[in-house]
ZALOLO-366197 format. One line per field, with one value per residue (C-alpha): residue number from 1; residue in three letters; x, y, z. Coordinates in Angstrom, 3 decimals, decimal comma. Example, Ala and Ser with C-alpha at 12.3 -4.5 7.8 and 13.67 -1.06 7.14 Angstrom:
nr: (1 | 2) $
rest: (Ala | Ser) $
x: (12,300 | 13,670) $
y: (-4,500 | -1,060) $
z: (7,800 | 7,140) $
# end
This chain:
nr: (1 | 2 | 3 | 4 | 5 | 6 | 7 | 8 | 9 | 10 | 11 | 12 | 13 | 14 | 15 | 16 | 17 | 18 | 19 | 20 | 21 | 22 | 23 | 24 | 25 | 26 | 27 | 28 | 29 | 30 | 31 | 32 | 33 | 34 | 35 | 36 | 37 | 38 | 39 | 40 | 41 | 42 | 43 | 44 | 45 | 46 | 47 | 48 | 49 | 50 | 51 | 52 | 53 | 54 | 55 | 56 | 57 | 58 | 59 | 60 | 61 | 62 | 63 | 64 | 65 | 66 | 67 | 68 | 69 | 70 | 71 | 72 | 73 | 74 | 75 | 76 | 77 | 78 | 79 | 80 | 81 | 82 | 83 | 84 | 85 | 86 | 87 | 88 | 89 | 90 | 91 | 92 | 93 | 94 | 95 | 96 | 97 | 98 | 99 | 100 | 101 | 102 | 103 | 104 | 105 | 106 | 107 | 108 | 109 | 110 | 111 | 112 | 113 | 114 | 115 | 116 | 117 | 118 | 119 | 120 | 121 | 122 | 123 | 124 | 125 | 126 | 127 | 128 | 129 | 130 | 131 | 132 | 133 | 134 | 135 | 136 | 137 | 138 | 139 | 140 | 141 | 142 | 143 | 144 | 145 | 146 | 147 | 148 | 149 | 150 | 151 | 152 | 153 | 154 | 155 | 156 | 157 | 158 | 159 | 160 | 161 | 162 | 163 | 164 | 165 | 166 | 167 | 168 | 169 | 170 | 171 | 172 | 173 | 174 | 175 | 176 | 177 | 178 | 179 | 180 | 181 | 182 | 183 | 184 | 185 | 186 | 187 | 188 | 189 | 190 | 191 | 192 | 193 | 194 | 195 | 196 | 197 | 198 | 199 | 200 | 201 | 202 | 203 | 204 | 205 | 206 | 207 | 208 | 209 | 210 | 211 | 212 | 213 | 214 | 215 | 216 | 217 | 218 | 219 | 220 | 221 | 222 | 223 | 224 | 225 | 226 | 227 | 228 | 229 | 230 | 231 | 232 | 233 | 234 | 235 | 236 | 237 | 238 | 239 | 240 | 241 | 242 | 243 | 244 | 245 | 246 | 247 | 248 | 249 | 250 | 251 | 252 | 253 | 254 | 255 | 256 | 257 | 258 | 259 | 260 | 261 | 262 | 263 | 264 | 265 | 266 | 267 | 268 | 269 | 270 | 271 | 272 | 273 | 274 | 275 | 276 | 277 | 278 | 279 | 280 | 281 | 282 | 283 | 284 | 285 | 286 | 287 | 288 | 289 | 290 | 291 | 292 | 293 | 294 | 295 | 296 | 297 | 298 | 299 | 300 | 301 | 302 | 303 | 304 | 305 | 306 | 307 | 308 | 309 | 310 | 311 | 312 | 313 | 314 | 315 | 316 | 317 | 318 | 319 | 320 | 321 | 322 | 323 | 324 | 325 | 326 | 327 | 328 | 329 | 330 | 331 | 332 | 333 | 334 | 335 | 336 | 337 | 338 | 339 | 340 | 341 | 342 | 343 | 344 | 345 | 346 | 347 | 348 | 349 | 350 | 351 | 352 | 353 | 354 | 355 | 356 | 357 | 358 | 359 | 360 | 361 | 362 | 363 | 364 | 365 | 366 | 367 | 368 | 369 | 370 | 371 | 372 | 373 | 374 | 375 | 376 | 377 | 378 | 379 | 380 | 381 | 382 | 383 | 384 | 385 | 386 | 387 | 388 | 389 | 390 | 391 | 392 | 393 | 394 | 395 | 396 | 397 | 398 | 399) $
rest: (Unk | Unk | Unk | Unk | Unk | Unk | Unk | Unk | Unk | Unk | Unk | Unk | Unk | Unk | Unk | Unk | Unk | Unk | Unk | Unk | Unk | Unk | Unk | Unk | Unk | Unk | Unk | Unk | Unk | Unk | Unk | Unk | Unk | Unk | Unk | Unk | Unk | Unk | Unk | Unk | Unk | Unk | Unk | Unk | Unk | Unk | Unk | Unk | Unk | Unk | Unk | Unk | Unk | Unk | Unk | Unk | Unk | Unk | Unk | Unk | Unk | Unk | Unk | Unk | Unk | Unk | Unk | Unk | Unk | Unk | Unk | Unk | Unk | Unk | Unk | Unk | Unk | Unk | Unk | Unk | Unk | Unk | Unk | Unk | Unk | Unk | Unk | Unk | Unk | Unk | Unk | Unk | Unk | Unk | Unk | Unk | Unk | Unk | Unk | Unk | Unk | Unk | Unk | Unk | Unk | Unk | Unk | Unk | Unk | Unk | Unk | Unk | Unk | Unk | Unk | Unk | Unk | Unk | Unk | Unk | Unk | Unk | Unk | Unk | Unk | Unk | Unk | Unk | Unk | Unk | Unk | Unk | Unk | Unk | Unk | Unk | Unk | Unk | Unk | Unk | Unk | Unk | Unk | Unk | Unk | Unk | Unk | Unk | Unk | Unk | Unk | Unk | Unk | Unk | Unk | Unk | Unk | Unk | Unk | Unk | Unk | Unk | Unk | Unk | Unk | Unk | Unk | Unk | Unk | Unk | Unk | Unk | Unk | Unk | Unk | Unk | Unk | Unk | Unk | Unk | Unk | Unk | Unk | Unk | Unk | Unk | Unk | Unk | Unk | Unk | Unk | Unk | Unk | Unk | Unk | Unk | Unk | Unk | Unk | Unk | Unk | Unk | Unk | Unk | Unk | Unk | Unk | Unk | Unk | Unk | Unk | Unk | Unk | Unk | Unk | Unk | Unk | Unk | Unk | Unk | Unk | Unk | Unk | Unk | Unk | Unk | Unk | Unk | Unk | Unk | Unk | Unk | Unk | Unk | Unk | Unk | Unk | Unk | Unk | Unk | Unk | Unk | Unk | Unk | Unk | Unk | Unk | Unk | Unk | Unk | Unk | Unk | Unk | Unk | Unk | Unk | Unk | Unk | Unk | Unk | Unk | Unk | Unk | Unk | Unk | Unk | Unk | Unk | Unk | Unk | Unk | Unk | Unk | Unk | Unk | Unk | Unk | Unk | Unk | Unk | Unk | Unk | Unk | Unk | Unk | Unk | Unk | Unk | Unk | Unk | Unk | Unk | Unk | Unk | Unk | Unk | Unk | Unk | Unk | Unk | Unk | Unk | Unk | Unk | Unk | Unk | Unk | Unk | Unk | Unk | Unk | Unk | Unk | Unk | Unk | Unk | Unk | Unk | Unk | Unk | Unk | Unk | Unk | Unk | Unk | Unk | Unk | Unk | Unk | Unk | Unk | Unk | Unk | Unk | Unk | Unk | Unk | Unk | Unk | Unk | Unk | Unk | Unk | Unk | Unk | Unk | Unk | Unk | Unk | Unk | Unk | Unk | Unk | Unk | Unk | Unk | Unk | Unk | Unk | Unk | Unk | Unk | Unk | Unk | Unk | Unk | Unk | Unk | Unk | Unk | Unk | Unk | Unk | Unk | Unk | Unk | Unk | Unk | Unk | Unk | Unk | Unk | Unk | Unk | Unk | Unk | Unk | Unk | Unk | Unk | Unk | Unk | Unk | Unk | Unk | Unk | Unk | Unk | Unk) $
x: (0,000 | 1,469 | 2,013 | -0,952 | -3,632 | -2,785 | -5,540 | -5,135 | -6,289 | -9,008 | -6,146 | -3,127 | 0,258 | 0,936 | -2,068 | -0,967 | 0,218 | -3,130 | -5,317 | -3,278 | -3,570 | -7,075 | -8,770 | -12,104 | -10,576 | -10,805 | -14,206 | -14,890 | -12,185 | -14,606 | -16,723 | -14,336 | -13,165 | -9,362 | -7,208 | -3,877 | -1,377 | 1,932 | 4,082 | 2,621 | 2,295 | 5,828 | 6,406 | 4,820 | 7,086 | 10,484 | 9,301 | 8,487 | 12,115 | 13,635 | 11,718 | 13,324 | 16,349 | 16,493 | 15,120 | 17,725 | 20,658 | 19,282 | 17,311 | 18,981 | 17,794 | 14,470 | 14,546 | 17,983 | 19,189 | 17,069 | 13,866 | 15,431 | 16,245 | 12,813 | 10,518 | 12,714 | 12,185 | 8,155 | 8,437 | 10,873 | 7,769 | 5,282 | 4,208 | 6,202 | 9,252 | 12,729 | 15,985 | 17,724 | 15,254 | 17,888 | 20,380 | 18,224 | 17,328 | 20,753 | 21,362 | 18,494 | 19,630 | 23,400 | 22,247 | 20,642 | 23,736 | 25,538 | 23,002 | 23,373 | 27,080 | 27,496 | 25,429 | 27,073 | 26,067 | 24,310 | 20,779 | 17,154 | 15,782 | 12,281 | 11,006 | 7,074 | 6,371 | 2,640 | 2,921 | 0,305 | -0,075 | -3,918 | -2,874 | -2,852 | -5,283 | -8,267 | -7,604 | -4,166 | -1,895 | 0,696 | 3,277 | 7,139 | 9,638 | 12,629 | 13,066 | 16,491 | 16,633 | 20,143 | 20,218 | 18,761 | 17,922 | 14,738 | 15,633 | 12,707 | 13,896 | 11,498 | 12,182 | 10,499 | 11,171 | 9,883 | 12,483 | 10,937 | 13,116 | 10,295 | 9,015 | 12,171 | 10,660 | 12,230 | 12,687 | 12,685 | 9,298 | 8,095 | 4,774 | 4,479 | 7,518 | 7,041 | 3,799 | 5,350 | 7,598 | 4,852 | 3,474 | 7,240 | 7,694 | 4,193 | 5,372 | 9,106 | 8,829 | 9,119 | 11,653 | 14,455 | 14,980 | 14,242 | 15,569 | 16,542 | 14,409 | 15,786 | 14,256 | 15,432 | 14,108 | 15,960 | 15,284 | 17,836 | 16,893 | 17,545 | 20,959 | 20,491 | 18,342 | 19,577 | 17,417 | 17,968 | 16,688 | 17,090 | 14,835 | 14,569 | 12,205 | 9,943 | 10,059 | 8,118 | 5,690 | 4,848 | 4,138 | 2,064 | -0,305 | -0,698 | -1,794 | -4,681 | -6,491 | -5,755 | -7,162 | -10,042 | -11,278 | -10,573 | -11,842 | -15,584 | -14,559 | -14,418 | -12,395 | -11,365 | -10,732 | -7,128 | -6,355 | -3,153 | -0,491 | 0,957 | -2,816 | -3,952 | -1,854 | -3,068 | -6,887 | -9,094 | -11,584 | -9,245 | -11,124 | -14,517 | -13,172 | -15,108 | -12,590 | -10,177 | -12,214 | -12,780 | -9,501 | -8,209 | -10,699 | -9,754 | -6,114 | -6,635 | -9,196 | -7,736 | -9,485 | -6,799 | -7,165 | -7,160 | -5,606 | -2,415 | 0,519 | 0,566 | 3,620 | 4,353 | 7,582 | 9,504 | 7,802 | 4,555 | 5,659 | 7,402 | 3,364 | 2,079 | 4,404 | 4,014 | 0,345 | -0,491 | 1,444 | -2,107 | -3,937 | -2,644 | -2,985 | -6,698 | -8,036 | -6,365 | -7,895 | -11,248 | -10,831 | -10,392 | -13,347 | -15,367 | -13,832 | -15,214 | -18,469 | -19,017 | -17,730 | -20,403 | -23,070 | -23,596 | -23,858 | -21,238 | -22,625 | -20,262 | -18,287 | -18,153 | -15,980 | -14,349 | -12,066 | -8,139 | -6,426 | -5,281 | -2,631 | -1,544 | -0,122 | 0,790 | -1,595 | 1,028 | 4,525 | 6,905 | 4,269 | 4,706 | 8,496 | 8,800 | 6,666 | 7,837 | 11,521 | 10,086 | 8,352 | 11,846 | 10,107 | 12,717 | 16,073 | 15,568 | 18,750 | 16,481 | 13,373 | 15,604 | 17,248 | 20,486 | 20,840 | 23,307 | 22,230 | 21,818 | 24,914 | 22,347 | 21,405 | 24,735 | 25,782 | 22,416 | 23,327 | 27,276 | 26,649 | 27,953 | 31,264 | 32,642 | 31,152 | 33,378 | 36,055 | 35,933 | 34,640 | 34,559 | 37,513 | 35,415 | 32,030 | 31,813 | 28,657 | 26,943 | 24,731 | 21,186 | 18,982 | 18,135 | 15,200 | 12,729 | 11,811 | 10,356 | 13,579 | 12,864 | 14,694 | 17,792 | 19,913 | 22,165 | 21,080 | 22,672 | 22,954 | 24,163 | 25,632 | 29,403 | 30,887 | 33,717 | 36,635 | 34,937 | 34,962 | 38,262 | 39,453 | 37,966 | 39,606 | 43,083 | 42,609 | 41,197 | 44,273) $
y: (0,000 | 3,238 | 6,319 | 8,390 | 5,546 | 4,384 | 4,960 | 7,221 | 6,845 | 10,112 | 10,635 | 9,995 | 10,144 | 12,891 | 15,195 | 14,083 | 17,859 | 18,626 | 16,606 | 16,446 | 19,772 | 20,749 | 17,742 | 18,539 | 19,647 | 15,691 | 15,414 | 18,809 | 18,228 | 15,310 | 17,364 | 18,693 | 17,053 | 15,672 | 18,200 | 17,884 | 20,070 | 20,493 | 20,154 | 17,042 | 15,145 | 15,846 | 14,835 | 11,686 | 10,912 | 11,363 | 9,025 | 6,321 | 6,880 | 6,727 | 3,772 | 2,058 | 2,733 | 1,576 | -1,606 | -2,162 | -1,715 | -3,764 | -6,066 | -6,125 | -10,786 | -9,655 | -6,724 | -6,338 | -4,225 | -4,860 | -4,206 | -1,189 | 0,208 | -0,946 | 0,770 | 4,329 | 4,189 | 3,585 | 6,850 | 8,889 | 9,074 | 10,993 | 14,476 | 15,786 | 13,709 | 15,969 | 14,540 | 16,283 | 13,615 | 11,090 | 13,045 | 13,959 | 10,492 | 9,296 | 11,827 | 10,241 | 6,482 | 7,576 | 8,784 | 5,620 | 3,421 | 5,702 | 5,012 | 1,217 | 1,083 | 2,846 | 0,102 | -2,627 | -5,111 | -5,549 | -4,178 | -5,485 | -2,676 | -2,294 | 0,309 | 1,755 | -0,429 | -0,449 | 0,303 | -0,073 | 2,115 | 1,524 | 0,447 | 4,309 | 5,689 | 3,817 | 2,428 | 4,409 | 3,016 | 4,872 | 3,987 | 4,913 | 4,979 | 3,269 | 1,503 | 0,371 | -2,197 | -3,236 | -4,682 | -2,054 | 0,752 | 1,230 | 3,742 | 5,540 | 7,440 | 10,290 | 11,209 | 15,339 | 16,525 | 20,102 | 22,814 | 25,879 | 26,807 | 27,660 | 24,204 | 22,656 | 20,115 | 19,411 | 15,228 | 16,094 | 15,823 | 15,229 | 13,689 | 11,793 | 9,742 | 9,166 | 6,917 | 5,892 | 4,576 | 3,407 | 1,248 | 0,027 | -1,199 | -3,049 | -4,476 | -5,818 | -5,435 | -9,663 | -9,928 | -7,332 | -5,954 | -2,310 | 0,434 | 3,502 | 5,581 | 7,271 | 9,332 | 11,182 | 13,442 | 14,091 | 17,108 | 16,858 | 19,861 | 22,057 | 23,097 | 22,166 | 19,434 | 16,643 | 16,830 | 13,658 | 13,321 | 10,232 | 9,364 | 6,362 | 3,898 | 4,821 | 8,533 | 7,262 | 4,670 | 7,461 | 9,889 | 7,053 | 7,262 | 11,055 | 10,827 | 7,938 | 10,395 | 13,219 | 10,558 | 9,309 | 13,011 | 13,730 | 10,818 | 11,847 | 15,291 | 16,640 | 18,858 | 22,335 | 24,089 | 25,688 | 27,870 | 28,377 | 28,606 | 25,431 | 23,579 | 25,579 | 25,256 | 22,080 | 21,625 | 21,597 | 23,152 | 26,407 | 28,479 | 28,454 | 27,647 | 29,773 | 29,445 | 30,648 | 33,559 | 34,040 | 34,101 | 36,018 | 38,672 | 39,423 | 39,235 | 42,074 | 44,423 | 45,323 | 46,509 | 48,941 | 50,789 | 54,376 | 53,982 | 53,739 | 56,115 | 57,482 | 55,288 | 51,611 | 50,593 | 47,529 | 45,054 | 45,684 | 45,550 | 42,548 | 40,862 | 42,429 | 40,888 | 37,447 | 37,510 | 39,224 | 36,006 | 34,174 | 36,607 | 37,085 | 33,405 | 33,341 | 35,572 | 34,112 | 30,726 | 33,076 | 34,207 | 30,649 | 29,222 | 32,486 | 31,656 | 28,643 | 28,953 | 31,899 | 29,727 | 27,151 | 29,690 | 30,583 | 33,792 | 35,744 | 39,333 | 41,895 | 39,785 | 38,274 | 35,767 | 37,537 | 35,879 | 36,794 | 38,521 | 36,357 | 36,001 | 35,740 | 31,643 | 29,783 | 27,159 | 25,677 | 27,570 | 24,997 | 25,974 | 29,901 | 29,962 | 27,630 | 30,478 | 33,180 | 31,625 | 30,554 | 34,134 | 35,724 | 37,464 | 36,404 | 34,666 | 31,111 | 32,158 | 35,417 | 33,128 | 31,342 | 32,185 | 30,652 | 30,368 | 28,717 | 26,446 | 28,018 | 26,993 | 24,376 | 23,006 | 22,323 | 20,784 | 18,394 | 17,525 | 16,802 | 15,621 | 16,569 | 15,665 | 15,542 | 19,629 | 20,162 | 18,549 | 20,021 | 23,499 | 23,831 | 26,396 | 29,088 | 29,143 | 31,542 | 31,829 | 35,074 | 36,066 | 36,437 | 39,623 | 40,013 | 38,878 | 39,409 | 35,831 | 34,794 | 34,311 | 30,815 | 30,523 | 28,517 | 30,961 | 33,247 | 36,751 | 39,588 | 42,829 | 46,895 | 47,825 | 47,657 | 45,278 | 46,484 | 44,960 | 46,190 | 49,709 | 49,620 | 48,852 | 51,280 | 53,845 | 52,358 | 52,498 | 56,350 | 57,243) $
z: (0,000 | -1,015 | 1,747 | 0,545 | 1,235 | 4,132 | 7,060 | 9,695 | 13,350 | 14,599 | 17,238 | 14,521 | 16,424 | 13,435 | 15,185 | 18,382 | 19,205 | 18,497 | 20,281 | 23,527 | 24,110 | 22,364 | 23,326 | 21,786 | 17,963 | 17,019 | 16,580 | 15,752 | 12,930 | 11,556 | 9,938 | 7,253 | 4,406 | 4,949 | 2,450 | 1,218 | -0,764 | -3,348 | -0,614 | 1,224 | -2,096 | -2,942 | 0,559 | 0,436 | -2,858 | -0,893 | 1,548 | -0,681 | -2,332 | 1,133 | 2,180 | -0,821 | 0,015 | 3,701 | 2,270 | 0,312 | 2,441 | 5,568 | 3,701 | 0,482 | 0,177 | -0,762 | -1,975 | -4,406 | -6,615 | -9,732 | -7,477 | -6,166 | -9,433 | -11,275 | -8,066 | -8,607 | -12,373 | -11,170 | -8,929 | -11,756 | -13,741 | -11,170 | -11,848 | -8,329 | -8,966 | -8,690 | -9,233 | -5,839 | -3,942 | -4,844 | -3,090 | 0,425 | 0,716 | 0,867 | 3,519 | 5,457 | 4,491 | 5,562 | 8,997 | 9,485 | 8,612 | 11,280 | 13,792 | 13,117 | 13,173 | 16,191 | 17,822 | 19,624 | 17,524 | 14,394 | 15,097 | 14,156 | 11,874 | 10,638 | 7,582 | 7,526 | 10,402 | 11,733 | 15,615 | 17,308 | 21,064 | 21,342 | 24,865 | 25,666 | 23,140 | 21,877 | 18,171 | 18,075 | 15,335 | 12,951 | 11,038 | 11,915 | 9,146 | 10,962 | 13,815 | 15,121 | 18,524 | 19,805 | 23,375 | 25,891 | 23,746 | 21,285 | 18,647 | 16,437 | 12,953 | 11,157 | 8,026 | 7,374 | 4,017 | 4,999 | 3,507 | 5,609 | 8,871 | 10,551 | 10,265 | 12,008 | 14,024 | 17,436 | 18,610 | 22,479 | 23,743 | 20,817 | 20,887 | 17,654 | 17,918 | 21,264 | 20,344 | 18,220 | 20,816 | 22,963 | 20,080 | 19,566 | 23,074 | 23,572 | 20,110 | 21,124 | 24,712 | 25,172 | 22,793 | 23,643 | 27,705 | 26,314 | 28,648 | 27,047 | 24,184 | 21,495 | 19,053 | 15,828 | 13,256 | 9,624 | 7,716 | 5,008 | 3,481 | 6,515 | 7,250 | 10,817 | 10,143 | 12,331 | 16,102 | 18,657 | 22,030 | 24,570 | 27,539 | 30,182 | 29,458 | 32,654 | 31,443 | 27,989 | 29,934 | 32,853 | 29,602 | 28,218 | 32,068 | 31,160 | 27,406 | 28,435 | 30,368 | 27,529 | 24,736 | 26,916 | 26,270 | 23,331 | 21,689 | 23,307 | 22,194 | 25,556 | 27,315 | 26,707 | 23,491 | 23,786 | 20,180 | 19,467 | 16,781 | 17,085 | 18,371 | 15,275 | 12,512 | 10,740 | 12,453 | 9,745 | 11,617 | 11,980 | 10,066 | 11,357 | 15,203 | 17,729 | 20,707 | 17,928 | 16,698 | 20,614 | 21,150 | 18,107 | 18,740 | 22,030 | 20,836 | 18,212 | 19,850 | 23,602 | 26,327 | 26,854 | 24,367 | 24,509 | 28,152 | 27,439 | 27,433 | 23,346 | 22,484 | 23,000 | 24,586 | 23,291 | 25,708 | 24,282 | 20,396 | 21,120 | 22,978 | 20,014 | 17,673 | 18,667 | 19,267 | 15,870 | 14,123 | 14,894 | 14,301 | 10,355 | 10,436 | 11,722 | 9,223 | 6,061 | 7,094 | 7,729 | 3,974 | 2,945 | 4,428 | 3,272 | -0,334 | -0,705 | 0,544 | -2,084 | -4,802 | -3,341 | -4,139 | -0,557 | 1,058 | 3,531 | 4,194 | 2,919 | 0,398 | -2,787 | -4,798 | -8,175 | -10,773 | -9,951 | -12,504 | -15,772 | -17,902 | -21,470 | -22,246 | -24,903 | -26,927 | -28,183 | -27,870 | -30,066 | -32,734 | -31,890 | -32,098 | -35,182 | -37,228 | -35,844 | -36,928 | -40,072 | -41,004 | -40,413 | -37,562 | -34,596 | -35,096 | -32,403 | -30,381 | -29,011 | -28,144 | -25,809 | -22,490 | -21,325 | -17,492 | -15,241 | -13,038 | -9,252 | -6,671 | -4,938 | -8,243 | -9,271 | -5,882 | -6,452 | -9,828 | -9,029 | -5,860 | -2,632 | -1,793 | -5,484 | -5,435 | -2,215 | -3,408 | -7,230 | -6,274 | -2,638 | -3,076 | -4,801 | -2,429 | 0,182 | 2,733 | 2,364 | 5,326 | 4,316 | 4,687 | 8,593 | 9,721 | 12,546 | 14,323 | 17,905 | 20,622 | 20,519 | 17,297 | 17,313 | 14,738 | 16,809 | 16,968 | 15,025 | 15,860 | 14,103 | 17,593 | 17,358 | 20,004 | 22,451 | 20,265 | 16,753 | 18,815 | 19,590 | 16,553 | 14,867 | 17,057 | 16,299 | 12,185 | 13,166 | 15,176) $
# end
C-alpha cells in the first residue's frame, strides 16, 4: 500500500500535538473534508524513495538491486518527482547506517512499520519509518522533508515519535529488555536538520499514564478548546473555530485601548508581535473558508468571490516559435534564455562531496537579509551595535 492511502487513526500520532492539548478539535475536525497540498504530495514521494532505500541496504535478500532500481524508475515518472530527492534520501539512508554502526552489535531494523499504542489511546496506530533495537535501547527514525526553517521540528518531547515509541515497546517489549528511548528526526533539506533526544524507558511509559487520560477526552470530544499557533496550525476546523475567533478577537481588539501612554515601549511591540502572528494566520484561514463557501453559491454578508487577474499563455509555444523563426520574424537564439544552473542546483546535480572537493575552493557563505523571528529561534542573533573589540578597533585604524 502506497504512503498516501494508508488509514489514519481520529487521534493519529501525526495530530498528536493537536489533540493532547485541544482535546475537543478531534471530533470537531470530523466534519471537514481531509485536504492535502503540493508540498505534502511531494512529501509523500520522498518518503516512498527513502523507504526504498532503507530496504535495500538492511534487507537487500528480498529486496535487491534490480527491485530497487525498477521501483525508482516507477516513482521517476510521477508528476512531483525531482531529481535532488535522490540526493536527500541518501542523507536520510546515511544517517541511518551511522546510527546502526554505532550500535554494539548488528541491530534489528524495521522500515514503515505499523505500531500499534492503542494500549494508551483507543484504536491508536501509525506507522514509523525506521526503527532500530540493539540490546537495551529502542531507537525511532522520522524522516520530514519540509524545507521551511520555521518548520524545524524538534525530537525532544516530541509527541508523535514518542507513540510511536509506545506502540514500539508493547510491540518488542518480550523480545528485547528495552531500557533507554531514542528518538530522531531528519530534515535533510535544513541546514540544521539533524534533532535527537534520549529518555529512560519509565520517562516514555509514565508519559504514556498522562496521554490515556488526555485521549479518553478527546476521543468523546471533551475537554477544553485551547487555540493556538501550534494547536492551530493544521486543524481543519481552523477556520470556522469559535474558541479561535474568541480568542483572536480578544487578541486584536484590547481593552486597553485608549488607556495607554501614546507610544508603546519595546515590551509591548514585542506581545504584540508574537500575538499578531495568529492573528494574520486566523483571518487568512477566515478568507479561505469564506472563499469557498461563495464559490459554493452561498452567502457571507459583505463579500463576494471575483475571478483573480489572468494572464496571457501559450496554446502551443513549439508551434509559436517555429513560425515566428520561419516568417523571419525572430532569429531562435532570441526566443531562448540561457541560465546557469543556481549553486544548490549544481551541488544536487554533481553531488555533494565531489562539489566540495571540485569546487569547494570558490564558495563563500553570504549572510542572508536580517530577519525578525520569535527568541525561541535557534539561529544566533545579530545585531548593528558595534561590540567592544569592533569599537576599539575602529579607534586604532582612526588614530
Amino acid at each position: 500500500m502506497g504512503h498516501a492511502e494508508r488509514d489514519h487513526a481520529l487521534l493519529s500520532a501525526s495530530g498528536a500535538h493537536r489533540w493532547l492539548y485541544c482535546t475537543p478539535s478531534a471530533r470537531l475536525e470530523e466534519g471537514f473534508p481531509d485536504t492535502t497540498s503540493e508540498a505534502a504530495a511531494e512529501g509523500t514521494l520522498a518518503h516512498e524513495l527513502a523507504e526504498l532505500k532503507v530496504r535495500n541496504y538492511f534487507h537487500g535478500v528480498e529486496f535487491g538491486k534490480k527491485k530497487l532500481t525498477a521501483a525508482i524508475n516507477k516513482l521517476k515518472k510521477k508528476e512531483l518527482w525531482q531529481e535532488e530527492m535522490m540526493g536527500y534520501t541518501d542523507e536520510y539512508l546515511d544517517y541511518i547506517k551511522g546510527v546502526a554502526l554505532a550500535m554494539k552489535n548488528q541491530p534489528y531494523v524495521a522500515t514503515e512499520k505499523r505500531v500499534d499504542f492503542s494500549a494508551y489511546v483507543p484504536d491508536g496506530f501509525g506507522t514509523a519509518d525506521c526503527i532500530l533495537i540493539c540490546g537495551n535501547v529502542l531507537h525511532i527514525i522520522d524522516f520530514k522533508y519540509g524545507k521551511n526553517p520555521n518548520g524545524r521540528v524538534e525530537a525532544e518531547g516530541n509527541p508523535q515519535l514518542a507513540l510511536y515509541a509506545l506502540g514500539a515497546y508493547e510491540m518488542y517489549k518480550i523480545l528485547y529488555p528495552i531500557e533507554i528511548i531514542r528518538m530522531s528526526i531528519v530534515q535533510p533539506r535544513l541546514s540544521d536538520g539533524i534533532s535527537e533526544w534520549e529518555c529512560p524507558l519509565e520517562e516514555l511509559l509514565s508519559w504514556g499514564q498522562y496521554v490515556k487520560g488526555r485521549a479518553e477526552l478527546a476521543i468523546k470530544g471533551e475537554g477544553d478548546y485551547f487555540p493556538s499557533p501550534e494547536t492551530c496550525k493544521y486543524c481543519r476546523a481552523r477556520g470556522q473555530c469559535r474558541a479561535r475567533a474568541d480568542e483572536n478577537v480578544k487578541l486584536a481588539f484590547s481593552e486597553d485601548l485608549g488607556k495607554l501612554p501614546p507610544l508603546i515601549s519595546n515590551a509591548e511591540a514585542g506581545d504584540y508581535l508574537r500575538k499578531g502572528v495568529d492573528v494574520a494566520k486566523w483571518l487568512e484561514a477566515l478568507k479561505d473558508y469564506a472563499l469557498k463557501e461563495c464559490l459554493a453559491g452561498k452567502e457571507v454578508p459583505g463579500w463576494k468571490a471575483v475571478s483573480g487577474r489572468g494572464g496571457r499563455d501559450w496554446t502551443d509555444m513549439d508551434k509559436a516559435f517555429e513560425t515566428l523563426v520561419k516568417s523571419g520574424v525572430a532569429e531562435e537564439a532570441v526566443l531562448w534564455e540561457r541560465k546557469p544552473l543556481s549553486l544548490a542546483q549544481v551541488e544536487t546535480t554533481v553531488g555533494k562531496k565531489d562539489f566540495a572537493d571540485a569546487v569547494g575552493e570558490y564558495v563563500v557563505w553570504k549572510p542572508g537579509k536580517p530577519a525578525l523571528v520569535e527568541a525561541s529561534d535557534k539561529r544566533p542573533a545579530i545585531t548593528n551595535k558595534l561590540t567592544a573589540a569592533e569599537a576599539f578597533k575602529e579607534e586604532k585604524v582612526n588614530e
